[in-house]
N, C-alpha and C positions, 0 to 999 in steps of 0.2 A: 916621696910618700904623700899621701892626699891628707888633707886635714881630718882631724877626729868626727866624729859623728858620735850621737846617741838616738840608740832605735829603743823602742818602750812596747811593753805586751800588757794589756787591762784584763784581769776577770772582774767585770763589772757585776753589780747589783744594784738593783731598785728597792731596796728594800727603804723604809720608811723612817725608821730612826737613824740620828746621827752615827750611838755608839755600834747599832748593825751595821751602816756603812761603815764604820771603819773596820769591821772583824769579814764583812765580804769583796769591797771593791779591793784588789789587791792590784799593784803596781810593781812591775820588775823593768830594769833597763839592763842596754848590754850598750859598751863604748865601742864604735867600730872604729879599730886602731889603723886600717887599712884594707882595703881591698879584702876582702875574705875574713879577715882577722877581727875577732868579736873576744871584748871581758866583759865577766860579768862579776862585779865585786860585791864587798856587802859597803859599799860610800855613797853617798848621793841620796837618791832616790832609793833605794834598794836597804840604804841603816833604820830605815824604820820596820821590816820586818825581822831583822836581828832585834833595836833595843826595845821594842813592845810588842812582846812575844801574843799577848792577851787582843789586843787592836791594832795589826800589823798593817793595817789597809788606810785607806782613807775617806771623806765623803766626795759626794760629787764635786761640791763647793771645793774644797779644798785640791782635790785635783785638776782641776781648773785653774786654780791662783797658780800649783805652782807649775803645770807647762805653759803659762800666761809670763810667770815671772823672773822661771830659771832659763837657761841655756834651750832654746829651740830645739823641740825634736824632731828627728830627720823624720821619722817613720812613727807613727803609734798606732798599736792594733788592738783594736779594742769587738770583745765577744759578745754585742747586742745587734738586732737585727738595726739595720739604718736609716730605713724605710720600710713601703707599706705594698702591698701588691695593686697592680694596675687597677684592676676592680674597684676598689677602694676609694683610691685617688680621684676616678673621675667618677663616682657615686654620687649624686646629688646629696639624695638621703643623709646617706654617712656624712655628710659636712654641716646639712641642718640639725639632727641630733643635738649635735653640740654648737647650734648658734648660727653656723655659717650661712650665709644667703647663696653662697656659689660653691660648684665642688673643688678642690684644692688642685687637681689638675695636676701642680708637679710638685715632688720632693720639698722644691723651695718654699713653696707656700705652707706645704703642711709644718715642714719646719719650722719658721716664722711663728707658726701658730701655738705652737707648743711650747716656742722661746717665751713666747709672748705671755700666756698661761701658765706658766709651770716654773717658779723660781726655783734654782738651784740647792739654797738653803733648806737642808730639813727643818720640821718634819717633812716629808713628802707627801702630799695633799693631792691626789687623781681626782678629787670630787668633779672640775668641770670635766673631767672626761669619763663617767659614769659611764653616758647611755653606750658608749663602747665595748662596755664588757659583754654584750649581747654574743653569746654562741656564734649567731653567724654570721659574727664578724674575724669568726677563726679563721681566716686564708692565707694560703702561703701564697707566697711569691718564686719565681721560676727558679730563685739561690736556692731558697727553702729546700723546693720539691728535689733538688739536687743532691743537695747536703742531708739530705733527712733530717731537715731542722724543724722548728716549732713555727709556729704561725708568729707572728711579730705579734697579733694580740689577742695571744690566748692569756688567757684570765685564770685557769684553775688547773690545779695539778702543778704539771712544770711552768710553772706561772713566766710569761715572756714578758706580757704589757705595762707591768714597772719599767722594767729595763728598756724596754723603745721607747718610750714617754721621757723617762728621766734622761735616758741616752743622746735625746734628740734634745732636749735642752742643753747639754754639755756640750755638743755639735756646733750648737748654735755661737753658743758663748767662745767656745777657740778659733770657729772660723770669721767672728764677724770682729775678731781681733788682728787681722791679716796678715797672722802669723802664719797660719796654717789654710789646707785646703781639705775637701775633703772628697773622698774619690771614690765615686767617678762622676760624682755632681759638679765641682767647680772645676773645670776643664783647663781653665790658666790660675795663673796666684801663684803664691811661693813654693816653691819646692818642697817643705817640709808636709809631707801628706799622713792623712785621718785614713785607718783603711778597717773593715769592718772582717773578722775572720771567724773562722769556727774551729774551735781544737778538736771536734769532734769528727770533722771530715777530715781533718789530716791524721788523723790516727787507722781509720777506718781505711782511706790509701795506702795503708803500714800495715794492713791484717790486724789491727787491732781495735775493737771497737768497744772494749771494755776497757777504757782507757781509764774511768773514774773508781772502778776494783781497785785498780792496782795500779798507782798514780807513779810511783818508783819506778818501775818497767815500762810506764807512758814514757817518761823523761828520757832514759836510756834509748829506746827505740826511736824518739824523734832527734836525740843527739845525733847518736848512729847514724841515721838519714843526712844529717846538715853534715857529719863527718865524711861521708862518700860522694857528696856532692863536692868536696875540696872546700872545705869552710872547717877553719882551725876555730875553736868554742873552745873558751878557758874558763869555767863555772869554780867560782868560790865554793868549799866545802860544805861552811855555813847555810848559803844561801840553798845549794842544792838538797842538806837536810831540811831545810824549813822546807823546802817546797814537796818535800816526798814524806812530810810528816802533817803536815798543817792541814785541819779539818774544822772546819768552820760550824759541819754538822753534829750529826752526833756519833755513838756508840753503833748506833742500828742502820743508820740511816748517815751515811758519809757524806763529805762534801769538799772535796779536792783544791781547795777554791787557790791554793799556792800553786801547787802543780798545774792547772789550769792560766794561771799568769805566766809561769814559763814557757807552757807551749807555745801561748798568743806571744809570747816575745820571739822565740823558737822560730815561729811562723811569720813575725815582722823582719826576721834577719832575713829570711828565705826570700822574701818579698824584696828589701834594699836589695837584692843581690842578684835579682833577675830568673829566680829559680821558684817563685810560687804560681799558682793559676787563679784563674775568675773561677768560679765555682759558678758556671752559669752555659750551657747548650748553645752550640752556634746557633742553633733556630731559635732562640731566644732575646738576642744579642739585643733585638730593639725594643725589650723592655728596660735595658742598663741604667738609661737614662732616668727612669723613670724609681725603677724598683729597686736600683744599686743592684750589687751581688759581693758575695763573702769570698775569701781569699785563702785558698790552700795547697795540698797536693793533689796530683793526680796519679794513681796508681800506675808506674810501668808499662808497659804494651810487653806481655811476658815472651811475644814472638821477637820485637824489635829491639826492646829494653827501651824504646821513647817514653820520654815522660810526660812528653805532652801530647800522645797519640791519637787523645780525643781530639784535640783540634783547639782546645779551649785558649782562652786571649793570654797570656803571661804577663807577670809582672817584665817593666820597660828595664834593661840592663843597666846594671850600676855606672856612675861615673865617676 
């Protein structure tokens, strides 16, 4: 039997205050007992959304200390974009805006910079990255236009640009701990890898793409799925209530933000196990380096039943 493992799913937020991080960033783990075999209890990690029903989440700062300080995670999947699209990166402009003399060129530097700027500790303070909110600095990246996701830094509406700013400081702080790595930027380092996912593209693989209606029947369908792929999930009663009940939003205006943890964990077991894809167009592939890409499914090939018919890269097979 192979040793334990614990894989972790994030629904992240940038939100600005401490007590909002902790009622949005929500944190679920599942122990991989072996090969295929995943629990997920309410101990650990996962009893703080049982015993404080009101702030079941955590802030950045604080999740940080404790995959810094508990038991290494093999896998954490975390739903913020990782980076910034190619345009961006090597814009001159875009980097004097806010100071810089040269364009940031890759991941790492932008990174850096944001570690560097942007302490962990709420409140969260974006002020030196203002001139960013500029409209047309809303572009996606080749994951994005994939997944029909948000721009990394849209600023209004489905507001993205908390979550990549603060996201990227979090980044910062676990991988320059060398505990972790994070993928597909740091190419050697430790095993335990940082992977960036969308729940929204693996539901929408599943015919589902009103996953946030109806968070209950998200759970079940993406169960379902990890079940026919030969992956035994043992989900505590508790924990699956909270997560089919918890809204962060409101009455009118919902906000799944439990159920959305469990997907992204959902989607880090798929990933340990050799069964998630790059959310990213072979003709794309050599922006990777540059722009990352999000981690999910791929719908069937409904002639061949292949699941990865597109072609697209897979997560590397379990050991």
């Amino acid at each position: 039997m192979s040793e334990q493992e614990t894989v972790i799913g994030v629904d992240f937020s940038g939100t600005r205050l401490a007590r909002d991080q902790r009622r949005k960033i929500i944190a679920l783990a599942a122990v991989r007992e072996e090969a295929g075999r995943y629990t997920i209890t309410p101990h650990g990690v996962n009893a703080r959304v049982i015993e404080r029903p009101t702030q079941p989440g955590w802030t950045a700062e604080e999740l940080a200390q404790t995959l810094l300080t508990g038991p290494a995670i093999r896998v954490a999947a975390f739903d913020f974009p990782f980076s910034l699209p190619h345009a961006l990166l090597t814009d001159p402009a875009f980097a004097a805006v806010v100071g810089q003399a040269e364009p940031f060129g890759t991941w790492e530097q932008f990174n850096r910079f944001v570690a560097a700027t942007l302490p962990l500790t709420p409140p969260l303070d974006l002020t030196p990255f203002a001139p960013w909110r500029d409209k047309s600095y809303w572009q996606k990246r080749a994951t994005d236009r994939a997944a029909r996701a948000q721009p990394p830094l849209k600023s209004k509406f489905q507001v993205v640009f908390n979550m990549t700013l603060l996201g990227n400081a979090l980044l910062a702080r676990l991988a320059a701990s060398g505990r972790y790595r994070v993928v597909p930027f740091d190419r050697s380092g430790p095993p335990n890898e940082l992977i960036e996912i969308y729940p929204g593209v693996a539901l929408r693989a599943l015919g589902f793409p009103a996953y946030k209606r109806e968070p209950a029947r998200a759970i079940t369908i993406l169960l379902d799925y990890c079940a026919a792929q030969g992956l035994a999930i043992t989900l505590d009663p508790a924990i699956r209530l909270f997560c089919e009940t918890y809204n962060s939003g409101s009455a009118l205006v919902r906000d799944p933000d439990g159920s959305d943890a469990l997907l992204a964990l959902l989607v880090a077991i798929l990933y340990r196990e050799g069964l998630a894809v790059e959310i990213l167009p072979p003709e794309d592939a050599a922006l990777r380096p540059l722009e990352g890409a999000a981690w999910g499914l791929q719908a069937p090939d409904r002639a061949t039943g292949d699941n990865n018919a597109g072609g697209r890269r897979r997560a590397k097979q379990p050991r």
